[in-house]
C-alpha positions as CSV (number, residue, x, y, z in Angstrom):
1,X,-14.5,0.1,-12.0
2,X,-11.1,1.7,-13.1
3,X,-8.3,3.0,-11.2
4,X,-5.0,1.6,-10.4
5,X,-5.5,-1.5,-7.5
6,X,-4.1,-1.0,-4.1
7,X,-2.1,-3.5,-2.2
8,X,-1.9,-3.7,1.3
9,X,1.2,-2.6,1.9
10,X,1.3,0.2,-0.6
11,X,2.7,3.5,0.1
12,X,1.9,7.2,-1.5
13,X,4.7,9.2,-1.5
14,X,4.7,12.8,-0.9
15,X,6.8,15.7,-0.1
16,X,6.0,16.8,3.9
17,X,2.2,16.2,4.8
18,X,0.8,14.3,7.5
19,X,1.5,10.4,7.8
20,X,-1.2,8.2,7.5
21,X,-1.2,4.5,8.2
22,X,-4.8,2.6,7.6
23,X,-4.8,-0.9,9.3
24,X,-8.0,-3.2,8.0
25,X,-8.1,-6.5,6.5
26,X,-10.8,-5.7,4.4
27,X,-9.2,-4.3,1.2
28,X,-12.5,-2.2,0.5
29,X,-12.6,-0.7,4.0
30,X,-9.1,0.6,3.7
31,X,-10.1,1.7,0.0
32,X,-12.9,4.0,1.4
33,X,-10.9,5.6,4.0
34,X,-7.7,6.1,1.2
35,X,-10.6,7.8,-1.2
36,X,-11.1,9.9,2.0
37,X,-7.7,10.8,2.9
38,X,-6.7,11.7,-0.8
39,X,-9.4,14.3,-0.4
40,X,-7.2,16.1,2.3
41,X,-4.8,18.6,0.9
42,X,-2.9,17.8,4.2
43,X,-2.5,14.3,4.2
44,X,1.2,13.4,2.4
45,X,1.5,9.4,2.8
46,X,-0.5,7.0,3.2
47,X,0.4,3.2,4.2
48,X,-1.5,0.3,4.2
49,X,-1.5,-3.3,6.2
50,X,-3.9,-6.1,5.7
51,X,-3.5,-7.1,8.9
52,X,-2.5,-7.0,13.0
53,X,1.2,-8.2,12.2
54,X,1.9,-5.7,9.6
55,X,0.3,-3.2,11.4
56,X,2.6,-3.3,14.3
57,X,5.2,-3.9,11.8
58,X,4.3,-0.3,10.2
59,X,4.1,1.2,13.6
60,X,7.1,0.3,14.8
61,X,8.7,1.5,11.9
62,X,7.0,4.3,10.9
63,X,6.3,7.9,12.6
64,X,2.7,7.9,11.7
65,X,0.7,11.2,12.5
66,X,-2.9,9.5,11.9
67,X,-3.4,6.2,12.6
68,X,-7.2,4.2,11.5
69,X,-6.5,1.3,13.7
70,X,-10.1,-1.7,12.4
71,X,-10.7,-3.3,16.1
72,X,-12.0,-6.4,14.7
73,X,-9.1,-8.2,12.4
74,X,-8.7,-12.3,12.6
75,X,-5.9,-13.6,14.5
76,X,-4.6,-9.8,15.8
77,X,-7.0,-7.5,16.9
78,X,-6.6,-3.5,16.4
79,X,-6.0,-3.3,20.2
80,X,-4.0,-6.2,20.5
81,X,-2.2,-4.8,17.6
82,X,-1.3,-1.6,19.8
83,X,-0.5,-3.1,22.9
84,X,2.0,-5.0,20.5
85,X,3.1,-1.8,19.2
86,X,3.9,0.0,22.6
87,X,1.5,2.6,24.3
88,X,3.6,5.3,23.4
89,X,2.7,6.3,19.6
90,X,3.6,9.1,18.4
91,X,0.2,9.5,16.2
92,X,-3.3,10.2,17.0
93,X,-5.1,6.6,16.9
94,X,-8.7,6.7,15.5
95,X,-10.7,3.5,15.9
96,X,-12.8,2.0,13.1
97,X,-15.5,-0.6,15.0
98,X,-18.7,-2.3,13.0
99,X,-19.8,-2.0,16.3
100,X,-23.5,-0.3,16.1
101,X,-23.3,3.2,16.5
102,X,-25.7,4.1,19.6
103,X,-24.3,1.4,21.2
104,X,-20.9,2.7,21.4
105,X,-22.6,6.2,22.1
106,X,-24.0,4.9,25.2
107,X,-21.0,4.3,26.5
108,X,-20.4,7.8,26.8
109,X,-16.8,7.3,24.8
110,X,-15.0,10.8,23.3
111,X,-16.3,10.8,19.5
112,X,-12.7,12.1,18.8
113,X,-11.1,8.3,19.3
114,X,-13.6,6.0,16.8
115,X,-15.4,5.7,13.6
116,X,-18.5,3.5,13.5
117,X,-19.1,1.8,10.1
118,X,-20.9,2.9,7.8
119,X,-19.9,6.0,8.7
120,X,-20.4,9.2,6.4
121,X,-17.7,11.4,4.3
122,X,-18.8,14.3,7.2
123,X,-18.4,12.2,10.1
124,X,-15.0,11.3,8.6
125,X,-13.9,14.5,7.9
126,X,-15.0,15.5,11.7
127,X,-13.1,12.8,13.2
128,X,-10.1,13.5,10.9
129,X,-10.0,17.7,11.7
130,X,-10.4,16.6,15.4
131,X,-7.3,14.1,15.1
132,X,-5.1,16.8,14.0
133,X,-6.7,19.3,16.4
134,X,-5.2,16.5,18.8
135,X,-2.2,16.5,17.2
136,X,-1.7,20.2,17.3
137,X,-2.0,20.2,21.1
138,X,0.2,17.4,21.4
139,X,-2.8,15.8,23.4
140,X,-2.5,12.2,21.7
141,X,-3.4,9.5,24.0
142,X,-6.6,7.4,23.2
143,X,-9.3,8.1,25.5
144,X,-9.1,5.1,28.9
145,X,-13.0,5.1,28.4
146,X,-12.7,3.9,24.7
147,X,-9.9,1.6,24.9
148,X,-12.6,-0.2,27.7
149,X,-15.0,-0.1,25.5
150,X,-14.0,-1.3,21.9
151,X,-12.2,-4.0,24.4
152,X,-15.6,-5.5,24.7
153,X,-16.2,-5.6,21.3
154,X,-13.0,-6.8,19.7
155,X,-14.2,-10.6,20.0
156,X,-18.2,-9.6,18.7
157,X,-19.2,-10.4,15.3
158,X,-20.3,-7.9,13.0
159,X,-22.0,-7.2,9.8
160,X,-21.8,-5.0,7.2
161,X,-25.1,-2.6,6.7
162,X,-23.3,-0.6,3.8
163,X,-20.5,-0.8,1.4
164,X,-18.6,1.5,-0.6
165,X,-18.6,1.4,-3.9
166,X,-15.9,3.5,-6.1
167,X,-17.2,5.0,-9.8
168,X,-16.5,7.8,-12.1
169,X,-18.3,10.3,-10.2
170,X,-17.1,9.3,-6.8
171,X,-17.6,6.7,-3.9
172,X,-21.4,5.1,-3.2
173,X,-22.8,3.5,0.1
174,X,-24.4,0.8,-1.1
175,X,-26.9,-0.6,1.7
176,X,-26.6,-4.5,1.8
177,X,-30.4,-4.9,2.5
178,X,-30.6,-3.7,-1.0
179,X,-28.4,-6.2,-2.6
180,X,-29.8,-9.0,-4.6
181,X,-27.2,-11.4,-5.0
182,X,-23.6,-11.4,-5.4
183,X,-20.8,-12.6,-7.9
184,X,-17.1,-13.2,-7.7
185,X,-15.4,-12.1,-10.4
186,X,-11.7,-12.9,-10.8
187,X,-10.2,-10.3,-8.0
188,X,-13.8,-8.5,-7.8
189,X,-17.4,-8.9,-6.3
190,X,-19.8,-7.7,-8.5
191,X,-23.0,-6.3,-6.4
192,X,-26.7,-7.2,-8.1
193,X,-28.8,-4.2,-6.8
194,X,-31.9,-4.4,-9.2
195,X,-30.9,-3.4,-12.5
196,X,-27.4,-2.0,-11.5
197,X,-23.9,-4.2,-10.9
198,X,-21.1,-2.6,-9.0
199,X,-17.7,-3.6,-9.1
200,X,-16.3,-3.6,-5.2
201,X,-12.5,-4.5,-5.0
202,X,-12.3,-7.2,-2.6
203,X,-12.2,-11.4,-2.8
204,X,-16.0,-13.2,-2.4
205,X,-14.6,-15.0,1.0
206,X,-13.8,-11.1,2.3
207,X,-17.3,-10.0,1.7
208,X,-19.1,-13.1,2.8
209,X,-17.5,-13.2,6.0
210,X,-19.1,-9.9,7.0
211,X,-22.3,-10.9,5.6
212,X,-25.4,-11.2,7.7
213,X,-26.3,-15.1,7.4
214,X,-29.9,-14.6,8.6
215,X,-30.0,-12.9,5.6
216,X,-27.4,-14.1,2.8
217,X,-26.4,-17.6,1.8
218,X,-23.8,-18.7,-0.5
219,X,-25.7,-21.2,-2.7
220,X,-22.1,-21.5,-5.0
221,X,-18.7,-20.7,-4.7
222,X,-19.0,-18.0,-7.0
223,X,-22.8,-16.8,-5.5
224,X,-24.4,-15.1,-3.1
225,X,-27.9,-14.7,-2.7
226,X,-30.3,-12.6,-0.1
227,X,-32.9,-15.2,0.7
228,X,-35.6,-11.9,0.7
229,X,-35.4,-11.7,-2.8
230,X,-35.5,-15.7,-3.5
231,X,-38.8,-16.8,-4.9
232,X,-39.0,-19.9,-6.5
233,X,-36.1,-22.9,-5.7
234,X,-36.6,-25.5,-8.5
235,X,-34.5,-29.1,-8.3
236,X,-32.2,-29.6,-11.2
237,X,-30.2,-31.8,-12.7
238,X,-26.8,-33.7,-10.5
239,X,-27.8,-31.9,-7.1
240,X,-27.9,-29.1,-8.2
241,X,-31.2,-26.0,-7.9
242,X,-32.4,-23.5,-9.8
243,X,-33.4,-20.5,-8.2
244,X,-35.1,-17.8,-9.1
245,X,-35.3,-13.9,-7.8
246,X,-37.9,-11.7,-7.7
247,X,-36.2,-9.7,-10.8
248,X,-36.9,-12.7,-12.8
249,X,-32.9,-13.8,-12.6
250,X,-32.6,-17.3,-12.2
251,X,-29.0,-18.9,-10.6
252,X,-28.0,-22.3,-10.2
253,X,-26.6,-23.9,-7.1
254,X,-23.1,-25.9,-7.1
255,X,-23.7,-29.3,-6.7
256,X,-21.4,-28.9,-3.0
257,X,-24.0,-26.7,-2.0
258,X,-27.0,-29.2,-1.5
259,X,-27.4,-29.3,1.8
260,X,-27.0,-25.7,1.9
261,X,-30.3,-25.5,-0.6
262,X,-31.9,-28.1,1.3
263,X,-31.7,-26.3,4.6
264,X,-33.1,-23.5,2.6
265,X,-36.1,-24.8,1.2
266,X,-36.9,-26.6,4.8
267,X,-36.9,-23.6,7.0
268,X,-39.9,-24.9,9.4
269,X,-40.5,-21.0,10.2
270,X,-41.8,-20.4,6.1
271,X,-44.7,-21.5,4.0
272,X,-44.4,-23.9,1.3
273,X,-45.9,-24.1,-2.0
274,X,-45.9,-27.9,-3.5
275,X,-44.4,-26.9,-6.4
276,X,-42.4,-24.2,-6.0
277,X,-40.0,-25.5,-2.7
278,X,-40.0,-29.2,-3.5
């Protein structure tokens, strides 16, 4: 992965343009949605915050035109973050939930004022043209119906289903059903999908957070594994196991993470071969 690293708070400068502000504390959210803006010949800044505090921060100081406001941020929430703000923002606020997509959809909300994740470069450029049509009418104001709505959801946990992944010829969705294990790697998370590794810009605690744990454990600080593709856990030396993947790749357990193996090879819901879980 190449390309010049984004802070949070990081602005690109322009000359006229529409103001953008992206508010996520997940650096590779707010990277997909910058990769997306910088497509738009119409966009001239963008500005970043990592989280609720900065946001409001940004708001209040800034005369944003587009605003992609995450709902679900730790200690400030996207809405609690506007209510901080004041009700009366100048920009067009567009809401990116985790929440699942038909769910939200059955609430009947205007399509205009949210983006579901994983949502598609199309469905981003629909809810960004339809932003500025609101902008160009001077018709602003989030929808009463959605602010109910992602009200309910602020304080649900969520998981990722996809995640972007930046290259040479573009951004990827990688699915996280697909993902064999996981490595940190200094300010990266390297992705194991069979044969291929991508590089995702973000910490190992940001991705494992939004990790399903029916599906993914953490069997070392620096791994990840989804327990589909585990095959064979083998005891080894000091607490410590050695576990094997379908692919053939073996990993070894930190020795803090015995219990955490133990659980593992336990679960009264599998079968067990004598040899292979012991």
């Amino acid at each position: 992965m190449t390309g010049h690293r984004t802070e949070p708070d990081e602005i690109r400068t322009s000359h006229g343009g529409l103001r953008a502000l992206i508010a996520d504390d997940e650096s590779f959210a707010r990277q997909g949605i910058r990769v997306l803006l910088d497509q738009d010949a119409e966009i001239g800044l963008i500005e970043e915050a990592g989280n609720g505090k900065r946001a409001v921060e940004l708001m209040l100081a800034g005369a944003f035109d587009l605003i992609f406001l995450d709902v679900q941020m730790p200690e400030m929430d996207g809405l609690a973050a506007l209510r901080r703000a004041g009700a009366e923002l100048a920009g067009a606020v567009i809401f990116v939930t985790a929440y699942d997509h038909y769910a939200v959809g059955a609430f009947e909300v205007n399509a205009t004022d949210y983006l579901s994740k994983p949502f598609t470069a199309q469905r981003f450029r629909q809810a960004l043209q339809q932003a500025k049509n609101r902008i160009r009418s001077g018709s602003q104001a989030t929808h009463a119906r959605v602010l109910e709505v992602l009200q309910r959801i602020a304080s649900q946990p969520t998981y990722l289903n996809r995640i972007a992944v930046r290259g040479a010829r573009g951004t990827s969705l990688v699915d996280t059903k697909d993902m064999d294990w996981l490595k940190a790697a200094e300010n990266y998370v390297e992705l194991h999908v069979g044969p291929a590794c991508h590089l995702v810009e973000a910490t190992m605690a940001e991705i494992a957070k939004r990790l399903d744990p029916a599906r993914f454990v953490r069997i070392h600080r620096s791994v990840i594994v989804n327990t589909e593709r585990i095959r064979i856990v083998q005891p080894a030396s000091n607490s410590e196991y050695l576990v094997t993947l379908a692919s053939g790749t073996q990993l070894r357990s930190g020795r803090t993470y015995r219990e955490t193996m133990q659980r593992l090879i336990s679960n009264p819901r599998g079968g067990r071969r004598q040899n292979e879980l012991e």
